[in-house]
C-alpha positions as CSV (number, residue, x, y, z in Angstrom):
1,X,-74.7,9.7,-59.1
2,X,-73.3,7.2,-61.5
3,X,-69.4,6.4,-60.2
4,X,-66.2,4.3,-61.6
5,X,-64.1,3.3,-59.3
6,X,-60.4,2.1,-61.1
7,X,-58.7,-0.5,-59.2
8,X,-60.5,-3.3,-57.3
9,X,-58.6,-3.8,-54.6
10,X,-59.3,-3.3,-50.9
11,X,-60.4,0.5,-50.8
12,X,-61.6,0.2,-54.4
13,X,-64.2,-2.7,-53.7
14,X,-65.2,-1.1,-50.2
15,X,-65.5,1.8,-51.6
16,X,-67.3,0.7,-54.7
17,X,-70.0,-1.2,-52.6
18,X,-70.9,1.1,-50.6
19,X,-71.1,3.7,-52.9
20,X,-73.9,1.6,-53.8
21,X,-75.5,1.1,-50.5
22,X,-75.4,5.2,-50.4
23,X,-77.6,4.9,-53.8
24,X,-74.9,5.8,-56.3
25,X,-74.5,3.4,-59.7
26,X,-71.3,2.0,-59.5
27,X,-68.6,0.6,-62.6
28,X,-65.9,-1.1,-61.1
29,X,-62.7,-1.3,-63.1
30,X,-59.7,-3.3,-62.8
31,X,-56.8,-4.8,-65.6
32,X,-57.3,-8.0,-63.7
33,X,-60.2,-9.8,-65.5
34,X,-60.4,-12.1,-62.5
35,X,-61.5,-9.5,-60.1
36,X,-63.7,-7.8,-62.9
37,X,-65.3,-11.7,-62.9
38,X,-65.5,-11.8,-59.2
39,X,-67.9,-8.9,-58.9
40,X,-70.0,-9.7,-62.1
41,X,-71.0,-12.8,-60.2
42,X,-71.8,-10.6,-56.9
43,X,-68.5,-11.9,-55.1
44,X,-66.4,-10.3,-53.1
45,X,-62.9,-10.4,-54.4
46,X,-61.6,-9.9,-50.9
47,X,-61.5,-10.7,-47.7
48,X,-63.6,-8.3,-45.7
49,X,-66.3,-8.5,-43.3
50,X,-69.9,-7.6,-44.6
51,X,-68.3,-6.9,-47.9
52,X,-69.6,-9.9,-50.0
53,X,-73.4,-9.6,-48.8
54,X,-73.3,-5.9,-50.4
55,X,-71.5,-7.1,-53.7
56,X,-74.0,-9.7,-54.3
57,X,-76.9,-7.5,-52.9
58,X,-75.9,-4.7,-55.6
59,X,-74.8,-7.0,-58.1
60,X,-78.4,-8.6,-58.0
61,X,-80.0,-5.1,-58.0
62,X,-78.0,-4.0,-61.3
63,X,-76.2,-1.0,-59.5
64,X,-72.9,-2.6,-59.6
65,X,-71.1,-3.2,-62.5
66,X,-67.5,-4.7,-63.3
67,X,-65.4,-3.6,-66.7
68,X,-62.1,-3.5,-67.7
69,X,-63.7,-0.8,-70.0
70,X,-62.3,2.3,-68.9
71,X,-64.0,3.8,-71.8
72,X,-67.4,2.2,-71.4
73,X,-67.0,3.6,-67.4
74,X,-66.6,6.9,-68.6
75,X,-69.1,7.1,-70.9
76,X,-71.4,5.5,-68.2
77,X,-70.4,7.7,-65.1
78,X,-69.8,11.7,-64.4
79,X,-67.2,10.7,-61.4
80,X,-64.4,8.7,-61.4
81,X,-62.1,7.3,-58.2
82,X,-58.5,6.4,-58.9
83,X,-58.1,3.6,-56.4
84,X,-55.1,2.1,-57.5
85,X,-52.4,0.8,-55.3
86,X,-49.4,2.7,-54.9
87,X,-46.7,0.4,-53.3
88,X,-43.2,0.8,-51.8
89,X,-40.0,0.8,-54.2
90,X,-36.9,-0.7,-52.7
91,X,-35.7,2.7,-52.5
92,X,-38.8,3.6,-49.9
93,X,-40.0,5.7,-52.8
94,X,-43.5,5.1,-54.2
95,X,-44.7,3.4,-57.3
96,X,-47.0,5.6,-58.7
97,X,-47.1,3.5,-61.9
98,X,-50.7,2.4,-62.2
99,X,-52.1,6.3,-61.0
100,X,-50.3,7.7,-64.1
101,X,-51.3,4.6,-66.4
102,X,-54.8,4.8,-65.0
103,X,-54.7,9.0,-65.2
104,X,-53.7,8.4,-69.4
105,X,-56.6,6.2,-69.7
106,X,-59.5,8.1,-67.9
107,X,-58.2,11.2,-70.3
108,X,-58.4,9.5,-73.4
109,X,-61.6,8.4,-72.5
110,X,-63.0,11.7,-71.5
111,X,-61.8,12.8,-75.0
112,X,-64.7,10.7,-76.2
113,X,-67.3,10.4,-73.7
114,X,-69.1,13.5,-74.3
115,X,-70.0,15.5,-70.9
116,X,-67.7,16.9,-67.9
117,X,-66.2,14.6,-65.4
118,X,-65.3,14.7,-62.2
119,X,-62.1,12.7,-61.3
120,X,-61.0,12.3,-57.6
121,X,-58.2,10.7,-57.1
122,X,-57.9,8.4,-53.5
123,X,-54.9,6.7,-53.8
124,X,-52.3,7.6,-50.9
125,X,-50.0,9.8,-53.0
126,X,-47.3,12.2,-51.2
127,X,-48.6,15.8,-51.4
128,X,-47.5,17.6,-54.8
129,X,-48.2,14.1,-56.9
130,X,-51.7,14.7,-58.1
131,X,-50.5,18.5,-59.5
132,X,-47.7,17.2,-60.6
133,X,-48.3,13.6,-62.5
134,X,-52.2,13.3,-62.2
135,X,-53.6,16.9,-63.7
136,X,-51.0,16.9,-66.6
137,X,-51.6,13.5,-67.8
138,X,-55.6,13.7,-67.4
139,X,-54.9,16.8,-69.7
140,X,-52.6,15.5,-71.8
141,X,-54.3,12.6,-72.9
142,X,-58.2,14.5,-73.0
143,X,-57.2,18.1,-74.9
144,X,-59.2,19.1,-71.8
145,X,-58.5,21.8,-69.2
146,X,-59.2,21.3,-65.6
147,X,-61.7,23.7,-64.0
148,X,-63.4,24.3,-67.5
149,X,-63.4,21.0,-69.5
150,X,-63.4,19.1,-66.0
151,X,-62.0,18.6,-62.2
152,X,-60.0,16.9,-60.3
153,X,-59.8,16.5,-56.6
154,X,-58.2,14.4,-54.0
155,X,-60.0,12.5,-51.6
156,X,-58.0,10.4,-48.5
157,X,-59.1,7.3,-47.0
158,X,-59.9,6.3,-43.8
159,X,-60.6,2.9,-43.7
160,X,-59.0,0.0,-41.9
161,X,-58.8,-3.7,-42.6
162,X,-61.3,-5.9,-40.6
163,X,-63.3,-2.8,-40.1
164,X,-63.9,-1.0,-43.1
165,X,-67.4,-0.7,-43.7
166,X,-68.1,0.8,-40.8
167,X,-65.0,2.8,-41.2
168,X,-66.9,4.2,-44.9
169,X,-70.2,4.8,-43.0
170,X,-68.4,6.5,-39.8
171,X,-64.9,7.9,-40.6
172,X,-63.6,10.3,-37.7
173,X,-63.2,12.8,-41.0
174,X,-64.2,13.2,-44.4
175,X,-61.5,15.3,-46.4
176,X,-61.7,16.6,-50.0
177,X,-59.2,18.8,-51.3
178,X,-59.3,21.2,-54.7
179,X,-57.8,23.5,-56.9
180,X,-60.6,25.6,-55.9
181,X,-63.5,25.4,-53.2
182,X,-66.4,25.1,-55.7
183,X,-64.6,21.6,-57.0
184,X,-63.8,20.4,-53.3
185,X,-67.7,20.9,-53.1
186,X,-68.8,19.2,-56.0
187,X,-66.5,16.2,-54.7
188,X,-67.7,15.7,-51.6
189,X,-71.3,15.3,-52.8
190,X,-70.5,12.1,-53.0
191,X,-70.5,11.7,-49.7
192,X,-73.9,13.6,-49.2
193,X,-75.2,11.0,-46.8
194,X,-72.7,11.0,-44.4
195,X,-72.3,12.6,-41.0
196,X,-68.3,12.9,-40.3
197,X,-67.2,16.2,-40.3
198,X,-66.3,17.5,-43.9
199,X,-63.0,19.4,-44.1
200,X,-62.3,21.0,-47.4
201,X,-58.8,21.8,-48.2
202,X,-56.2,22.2,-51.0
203,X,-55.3,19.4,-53.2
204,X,-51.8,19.2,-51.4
205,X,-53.1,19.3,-47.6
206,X,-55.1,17.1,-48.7
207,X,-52.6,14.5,-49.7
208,X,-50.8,15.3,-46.6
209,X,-53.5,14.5,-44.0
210,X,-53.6,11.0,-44.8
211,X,-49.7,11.1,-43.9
212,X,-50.0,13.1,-41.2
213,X,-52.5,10.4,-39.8
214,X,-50.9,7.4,-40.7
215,X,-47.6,8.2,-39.5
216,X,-48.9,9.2,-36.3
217,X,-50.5,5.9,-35.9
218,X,-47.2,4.5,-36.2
219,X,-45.6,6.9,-34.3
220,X,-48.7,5.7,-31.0
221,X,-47.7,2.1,-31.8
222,X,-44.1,2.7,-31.3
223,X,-44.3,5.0,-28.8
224,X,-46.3,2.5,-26.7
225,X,-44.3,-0.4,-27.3
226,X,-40.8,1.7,-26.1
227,X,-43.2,2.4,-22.9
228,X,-43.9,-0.8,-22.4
229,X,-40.1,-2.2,-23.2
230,X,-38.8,-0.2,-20.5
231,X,-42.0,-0.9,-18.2
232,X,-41.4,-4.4,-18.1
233,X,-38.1,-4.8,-16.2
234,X,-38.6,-2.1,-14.0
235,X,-41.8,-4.4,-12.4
236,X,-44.1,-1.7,-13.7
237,X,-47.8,-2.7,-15.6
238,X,-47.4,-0.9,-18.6
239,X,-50.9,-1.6,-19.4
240,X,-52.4,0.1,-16.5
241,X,-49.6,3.3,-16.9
242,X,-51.2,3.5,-20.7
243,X,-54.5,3.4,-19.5
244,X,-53.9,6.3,-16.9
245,X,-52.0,7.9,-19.8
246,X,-54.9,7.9,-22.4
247,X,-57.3,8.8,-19.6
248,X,-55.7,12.4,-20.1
249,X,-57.6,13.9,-23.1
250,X,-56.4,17.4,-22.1
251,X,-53.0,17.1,-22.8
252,X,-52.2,13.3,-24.2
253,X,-54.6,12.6,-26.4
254,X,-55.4,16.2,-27.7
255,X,-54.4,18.9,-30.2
256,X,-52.2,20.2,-26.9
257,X,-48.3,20.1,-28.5
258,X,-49.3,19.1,-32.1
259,X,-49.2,22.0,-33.8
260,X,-46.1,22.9,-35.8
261,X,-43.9,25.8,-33.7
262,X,-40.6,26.3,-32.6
263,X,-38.6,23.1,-30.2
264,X,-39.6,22.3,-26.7
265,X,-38.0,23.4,-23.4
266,X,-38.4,24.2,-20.2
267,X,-37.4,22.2,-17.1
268,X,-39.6,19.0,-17.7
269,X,-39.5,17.6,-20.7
270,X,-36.1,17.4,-22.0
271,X,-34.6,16.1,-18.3
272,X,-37.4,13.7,-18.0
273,X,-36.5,12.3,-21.7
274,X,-32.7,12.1,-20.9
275,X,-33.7,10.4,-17.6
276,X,-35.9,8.1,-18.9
277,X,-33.4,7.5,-21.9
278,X,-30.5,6.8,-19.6
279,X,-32.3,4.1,-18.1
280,X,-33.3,2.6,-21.2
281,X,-29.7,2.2,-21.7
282,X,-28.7,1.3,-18.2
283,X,-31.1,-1.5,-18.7
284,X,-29.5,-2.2,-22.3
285,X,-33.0,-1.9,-24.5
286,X,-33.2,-0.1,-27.4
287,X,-35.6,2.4,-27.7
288,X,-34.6,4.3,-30.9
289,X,-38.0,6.6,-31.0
290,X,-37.3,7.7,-27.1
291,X,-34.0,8.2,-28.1
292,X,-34.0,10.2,-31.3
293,X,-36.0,12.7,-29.6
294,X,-33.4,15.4,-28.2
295,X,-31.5,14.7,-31.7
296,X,-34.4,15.6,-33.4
297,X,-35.0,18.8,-31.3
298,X,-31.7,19.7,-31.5
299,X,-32.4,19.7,-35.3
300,X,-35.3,21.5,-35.2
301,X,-33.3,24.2,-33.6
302,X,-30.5,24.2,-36.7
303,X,-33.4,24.3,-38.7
304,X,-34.2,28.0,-37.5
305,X,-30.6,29.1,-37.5
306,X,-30.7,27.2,-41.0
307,X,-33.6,30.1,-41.6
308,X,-32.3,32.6,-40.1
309,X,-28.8,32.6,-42.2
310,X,-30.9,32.2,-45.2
311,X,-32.1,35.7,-44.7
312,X,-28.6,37.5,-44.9
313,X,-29.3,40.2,-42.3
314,X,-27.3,40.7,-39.2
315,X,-29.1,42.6,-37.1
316,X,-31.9,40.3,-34.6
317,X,-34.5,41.4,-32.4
318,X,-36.1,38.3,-30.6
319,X,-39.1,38.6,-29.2
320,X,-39.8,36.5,-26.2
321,X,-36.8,34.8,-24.7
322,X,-38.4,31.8,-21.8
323,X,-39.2,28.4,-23.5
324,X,-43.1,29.6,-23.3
325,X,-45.5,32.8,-22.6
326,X,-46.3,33.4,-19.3
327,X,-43.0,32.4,-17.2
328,X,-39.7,33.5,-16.7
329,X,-38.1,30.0,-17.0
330,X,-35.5,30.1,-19.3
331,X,-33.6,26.6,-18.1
332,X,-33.1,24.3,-21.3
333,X,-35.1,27.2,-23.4
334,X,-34.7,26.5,-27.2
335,X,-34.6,30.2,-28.1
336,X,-31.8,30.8,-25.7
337,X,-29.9,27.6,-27.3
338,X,-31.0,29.5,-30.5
339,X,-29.5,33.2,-29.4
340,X,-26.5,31.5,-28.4
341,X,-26.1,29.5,-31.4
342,X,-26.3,32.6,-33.1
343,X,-23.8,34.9,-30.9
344,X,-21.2,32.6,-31.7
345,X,-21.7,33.4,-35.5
346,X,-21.4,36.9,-35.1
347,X,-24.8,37.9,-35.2
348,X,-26.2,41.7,-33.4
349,X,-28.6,40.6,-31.0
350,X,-31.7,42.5,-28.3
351,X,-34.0,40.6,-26.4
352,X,-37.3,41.8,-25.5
353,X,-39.3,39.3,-22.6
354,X,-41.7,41.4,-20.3
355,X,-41.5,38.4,-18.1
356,X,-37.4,38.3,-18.0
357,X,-35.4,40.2,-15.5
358,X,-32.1,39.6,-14.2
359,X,-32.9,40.8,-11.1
360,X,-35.7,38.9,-10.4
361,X,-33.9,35.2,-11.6
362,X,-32.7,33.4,-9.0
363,X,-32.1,29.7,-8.2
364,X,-31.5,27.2,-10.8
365,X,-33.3,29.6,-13.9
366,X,-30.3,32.2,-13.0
367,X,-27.6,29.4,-12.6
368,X,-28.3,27.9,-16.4
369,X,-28.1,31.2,-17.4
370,X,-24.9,32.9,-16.0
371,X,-23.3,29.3,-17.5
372,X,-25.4,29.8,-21.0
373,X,-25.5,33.2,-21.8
374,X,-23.0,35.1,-19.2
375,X,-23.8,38.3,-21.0
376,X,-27.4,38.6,-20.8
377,X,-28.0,41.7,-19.3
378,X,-26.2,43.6,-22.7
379,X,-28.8,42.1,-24.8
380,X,-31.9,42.5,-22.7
381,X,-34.0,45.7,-23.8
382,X,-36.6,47.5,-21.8
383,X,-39.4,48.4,-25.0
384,X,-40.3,46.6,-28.2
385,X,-39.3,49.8,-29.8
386,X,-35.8,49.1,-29.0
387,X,-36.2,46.1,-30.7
388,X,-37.6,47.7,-33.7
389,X,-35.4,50.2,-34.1
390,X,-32.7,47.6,-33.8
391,X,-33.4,44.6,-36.2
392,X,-33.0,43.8,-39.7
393,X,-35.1,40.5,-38.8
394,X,-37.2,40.3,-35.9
395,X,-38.0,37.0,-34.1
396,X,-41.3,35.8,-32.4
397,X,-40.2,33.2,-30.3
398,X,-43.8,33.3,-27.9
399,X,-47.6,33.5,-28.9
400,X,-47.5,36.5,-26.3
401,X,-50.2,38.2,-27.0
402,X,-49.2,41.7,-26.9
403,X,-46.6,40.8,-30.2
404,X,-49.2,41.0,-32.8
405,X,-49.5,45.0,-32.6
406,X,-45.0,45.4,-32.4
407,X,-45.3,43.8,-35.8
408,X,-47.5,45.7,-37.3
409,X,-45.2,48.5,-36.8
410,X,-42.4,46.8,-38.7
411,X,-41.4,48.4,-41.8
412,X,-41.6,46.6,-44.9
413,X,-38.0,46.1,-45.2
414,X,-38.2,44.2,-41.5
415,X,-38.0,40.3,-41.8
416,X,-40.7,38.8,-39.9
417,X,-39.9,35.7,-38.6
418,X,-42.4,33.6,-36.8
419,X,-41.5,30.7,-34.8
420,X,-44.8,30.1,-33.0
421,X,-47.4,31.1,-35.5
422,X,-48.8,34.2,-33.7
423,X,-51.4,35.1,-36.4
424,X,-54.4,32.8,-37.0
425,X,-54.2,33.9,-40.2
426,X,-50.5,34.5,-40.7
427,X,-50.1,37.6,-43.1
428,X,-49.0,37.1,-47.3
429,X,-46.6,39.9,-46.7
430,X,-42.8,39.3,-48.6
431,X,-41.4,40.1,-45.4
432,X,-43.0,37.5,-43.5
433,X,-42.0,34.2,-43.0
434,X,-43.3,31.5,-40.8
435,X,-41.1,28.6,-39.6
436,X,-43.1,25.6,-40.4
437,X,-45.7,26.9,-42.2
């Protein structure tokens, strides 16, 4: 294919090269005449290992171009790749400046040029930006409509500084999103040659992987260093504890716990963080990430009464009460935090758990509770038809799997509300509505 790729920077001139070494024709654009200069003469104009051996090579063979023609790169090309950086303001917002300057200037020139074009934008933009600043400028400025007169998609990038030319030719992912799948489709034959699993999506997933990814990469470094921080004075090789810990790719390093659901309980994990927190502090390091995390679950717990209210029904049925399928543990459970939460503001509540019995509680799980919720055993009903007869909203607190066929006996007037995303496919029903999804 014959590609422009606007902005020369880091990802642009990576990606611009080896779009040639794949056997595309490449126009590289930039407002900077320097850089524009720097590949004409096959030079790299960054720092980049293996980087400047494929600009000259391409530069040699005619295949790579440099403009700061946007107009003579669209008439040349059928795709174009918004590279363009989009840097920090000092509010922490982003500048998305040169995408919507760039966006005007590929749509006038698509006015002209003649023949559809594809235009896939890469920049890191937060989801919600291409739909809302990209696809009315582009039309704007061309008279065009997207999906007849041409497309847009967004494409995320994976690469990393000191390593990005392998990172182009081996990503872990490849990820093109769409207004619709046929577009997402036509994108990623771009990327034809490649091996890495192709994930198409929506334009806005999309633009929300590459966050997901690179805050979690932040999240790994911190998380690590706080591991370390305590490590150290307590004599204990945090190296070696890290490498034991990454050995687990069951659980650690895994989908296990990633998915967006409800908060966590149970008796492990919210005693060892307050433990482990406590001697942070008795140690007097500060470990903000290790201990933010019972605020944020706390939060995540207003969030659902947040929900909840939002509905304007009275009336709750909550299915599932122990912090997970499959037990009858209900110490430091977030849905009995959340039933208590909403006693107190006056809400009608029944409890169906096949798995929860006051009789059979005993030890520390029937301690927490007499202290929690004294008055259990009033809420506690034998069937799921209690529970349906009961509630104005019903409340799937566990993924158990006999759930799925109670709410398909809900009436449509019967607020569905799903805390753990039973459904693989949760229902578009108005009376559903998931928590974080």
């Amino acid at each position: 294919m014959r590609i422009s790729v606007f902005g020369l920077g880091y990802v642009g001139c990576v990606s611009a090269a080896c779009f040639c070494d794949l056997g595309h024709e490449v126009w590289g654009i930039d407002v900077d005449p320097g850089k524009v200069d720097f590949i004409r003469k096959g030079q790299s104009p960054i720092v980049e290992e293996g980087l400047g051996d494929l600009i000259a090579k391409y530069s040699r063979a005619g295949t790579l171009h440099g403009t700061t023609s946007v107009a003579e790169a669209i008439a040349n090309t059928e795709v174009s790749l918004i590279c363009v950086g989009t840097p920090s303001l000092e509010s922490g917002a982003l500048n998305i400046e040169y995408v919507q300057r760039v966006a005007m200037e590929i749509g006038a020139a698509m006015k002209e040029c003649g023949h559809r074009h594809m235009v896939i934008v890469r920049s890191t933009m937060l989801p919600g930006t291409t739909r809302r600043e990209v696809l009315p400028r582009l039309e704007a400025a061309s008279g065009m409509k997207e999906g007849k007169d041409f497309f847009l998609a967004y494409n995320p990038e994976f690469l990393r500084e000191g390593s990005a030319i392998k990172d182009f030719y081996e990503p872990p992912k490849t990820v093109v999103g769409g207004f619709r799948r046929e577009t997402a489709e036509q994108a990623a034959a771009i990327y034809a040659k490649l091996t890495a699993p192709l994930f198409l999506a929506g334009i806005e997933e999309a633009e929300m992987v590459k966050y997901a990814d690179n805050v979690f990469h932040a999240v790994k470094i911190v998380f690590g260093n706080e591991i370390g921080a305590v490590a150290k004075p307590l004599g204990v090789d945090s190296h070696r504890v890290m490498e034991i810990f990454c050995a687990d790719t069951k659980l650690n390093l895994s989908p296990y716990y990633l998915k967006p659901g409800f908060a966590f309980g149970g008796s492990c994990l919210p005693k060892d963080v307050r433990a482990l927190s406590s001697r942070a502090r008795e140690l007097n390091i500060k470990t903000p990430m290790l201990f933010s995390l019972m605020e944020a679950n706390r939060e995540h717990v207003q969030r659902a009464v947040k929900m909840i209210q939002s509905f304007g029904k009275k009336k709750i049925g909550l299915l599932g009460l122990a912090f997970k399928a499959g037990t009858d543990d209900l110490r430091e459970s977030p849905m009995v935090e959340l039933v208590e939460i909403l006693l107190g503001k006056g809400y009608q509540i029944k409890i169906y758990d096949k798995n929860v019995s006051l009789a059979r509680l005993v030890g520390a799980n029937r301690k927490f509770i007499e202290t929690v919720l004294p008055h259990l055993a009033e809420l506690l009903c034998p069937t799921t038809d209690e529970i349906l007869n009961h509630a104005e909203v019903i409340i799937v607190a566990n993924p158990d799997r006999d759930f799925p066929p109670v709410l398909q006996k809900a009436k449509p007037d019967q607020i569905i509300f799903d805390l753990v995303h039973i459904f693989p496919e949760p229902p578009r029903k108005e009376n559903y509505h998931g928590f974080c999804w």
